[in-house]
C-alpha positions, 0 to 999 in steps of 0.5 A: 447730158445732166450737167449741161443742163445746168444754168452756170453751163452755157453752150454760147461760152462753153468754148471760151470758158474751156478755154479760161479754164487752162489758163487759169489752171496752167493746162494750156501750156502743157497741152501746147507743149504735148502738142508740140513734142508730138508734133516735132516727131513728124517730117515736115510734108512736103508738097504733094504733087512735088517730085523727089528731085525738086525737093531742097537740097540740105545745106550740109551736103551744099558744104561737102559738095562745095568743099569736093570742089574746091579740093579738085580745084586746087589739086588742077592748078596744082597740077597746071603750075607744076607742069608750066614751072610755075611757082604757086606760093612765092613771097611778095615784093615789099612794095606789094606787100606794103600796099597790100597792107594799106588796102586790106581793109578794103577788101573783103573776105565774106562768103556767099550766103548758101542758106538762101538756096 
């Protein structure tokens, strides 16, 4: 308690003087940064009164769900056309195929956007 009894030392800006103090001295950063690698090495919390099964799903098990389904979905219609003798793949008549190209700007090939869910 001696050195706080020095007139340079008020409690009033201790704080703020500490805090100049690392800036000036470059500890702020590496506080943070100390800060911010201990941190990092938690899970976020979750909240509490949250049951498991509310909880966000990853996206990665979005992508690999989304892709099972597709392949059950192309293995079906696989499936339906071999059975009605219907061709799946066949080539496009040129008047198609012309006007197809005329309008392929217009239509689009995105993708849901799966990260807002």
């Amino acid at each position: 308690m001696a050195s706080l009894q020095r007139p340079e030392i008020k409690l009033e800006s201790l704080k703020e003087d500490i805090k100049e103090f690392f800036k000036i001295s470059g500890w702020e950063k590496k506080l943070q940064n100390a800060v911010y690698s201990e941190l990092s090495v938690f899970p976020l919390p979750s909240h509490p009164a949250a049951p498991p099964e509310h909880l966000k799903e990853p996206l990665v098990y979005m992508r690999k769900a989304q892709g099972s389904w597709e392949k059950r979905i192309l293995k079906s219609l696989n499936s339906m056309c071999t059975e009605l003798s219907i061709p799946l793949a066949r080539k496009r008549p040129v008047g198609e195929q012309k006007e197809l190209l005329n309008k392929w700007n217009e239509m689009g090939t995105d993708e849901p956007d799966l990260s807002l869910f």
